[in-house]
N, C-alpha and C positions, 0 to 999 in steps of 0.2 A: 449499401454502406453499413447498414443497422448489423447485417448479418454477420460482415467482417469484423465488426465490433465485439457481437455476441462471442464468436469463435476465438476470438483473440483475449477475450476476458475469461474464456474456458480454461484457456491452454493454461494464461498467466496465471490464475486462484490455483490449477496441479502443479504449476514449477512452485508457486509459493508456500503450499502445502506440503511439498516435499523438501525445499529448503528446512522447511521450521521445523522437520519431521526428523529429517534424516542427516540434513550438513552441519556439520559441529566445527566450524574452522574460524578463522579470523577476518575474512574477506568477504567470503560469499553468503553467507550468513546476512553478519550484520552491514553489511555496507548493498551488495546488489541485492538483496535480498527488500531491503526499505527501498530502495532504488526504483525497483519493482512496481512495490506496492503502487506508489503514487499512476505510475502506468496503469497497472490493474484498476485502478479507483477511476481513472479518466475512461480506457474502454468500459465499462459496466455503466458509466453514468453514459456514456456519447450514447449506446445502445439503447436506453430509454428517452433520453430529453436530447440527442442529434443536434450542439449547441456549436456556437463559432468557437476554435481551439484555442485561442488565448484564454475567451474567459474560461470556459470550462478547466484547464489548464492550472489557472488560478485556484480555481477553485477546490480541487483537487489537492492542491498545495497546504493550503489551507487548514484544509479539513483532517489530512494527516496533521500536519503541526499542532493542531487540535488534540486528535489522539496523543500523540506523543505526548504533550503535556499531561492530560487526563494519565500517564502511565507511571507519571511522578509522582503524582498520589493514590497510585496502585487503582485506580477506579473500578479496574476492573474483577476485583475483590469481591468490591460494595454488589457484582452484578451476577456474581455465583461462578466466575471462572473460575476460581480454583475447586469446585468439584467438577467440571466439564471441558475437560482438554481441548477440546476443538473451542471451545468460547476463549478460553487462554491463548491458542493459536494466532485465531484469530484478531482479538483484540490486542495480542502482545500484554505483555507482564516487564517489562522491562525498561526503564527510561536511561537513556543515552545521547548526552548531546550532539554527538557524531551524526545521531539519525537525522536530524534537520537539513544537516549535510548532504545526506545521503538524498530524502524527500527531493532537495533543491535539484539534484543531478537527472530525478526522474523527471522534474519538472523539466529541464532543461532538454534531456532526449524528445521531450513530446514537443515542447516548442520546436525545435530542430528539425523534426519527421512532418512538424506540420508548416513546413515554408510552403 
């Protein structure tokens, strides 16, 4: 189970890495792209702590809408992204209410996948 985890947490960080990288549009970008994340966030956590899907699920929700917030006030300024592109990728530079939206729907495909 751990393993399918790890490999699904692979794949998702390259689609997401290429998203930020490479797609410049209106949809896939910023809507499945945050979408994503939350997914991404849940396999790489399940992989180490293999926790029941609700909370972890939560959790994961969470902790993005965290980030988000922290992007309102650029935080990741304060942490040297803007000389390290992959840390700016990464962390995102960008606050948008929509993303909570978007966070909600990954939570929601994980709930979904996990009946």
């Amino acid at each position: 189970m751990r393993r399918n985890y790890a490999l699904a947490t692979l794949v998702l960080l390259a689609v997401e890495f290429f998203i930020a990288l490479k797609v410049h549009d209106q949809f896939v970008r910023p809507l499945v792209g945050d979408a994503l994340v939350v997914v991404l966030i849940y396999c790489g956590l399940q992989t180490i702590f293999l926790k029941p899907p609700k909370r972890m699920a939560l959790i994961c929700l969470l902790f993005a809408f965290c980030i988000e917030t922290l992007q309102a006030f650029d935080f990741a300024k304060y942490l040297g992204a803007d000389q390290h592109r992959w840390l700016s990728v990464l962390l995102g530079r960008t606050f948008s209410w929509s993303d909570y939206l978007a966070y909600t729907v990954g939570y929601a495909a994980i709930r979904l996948s996990s009946r």
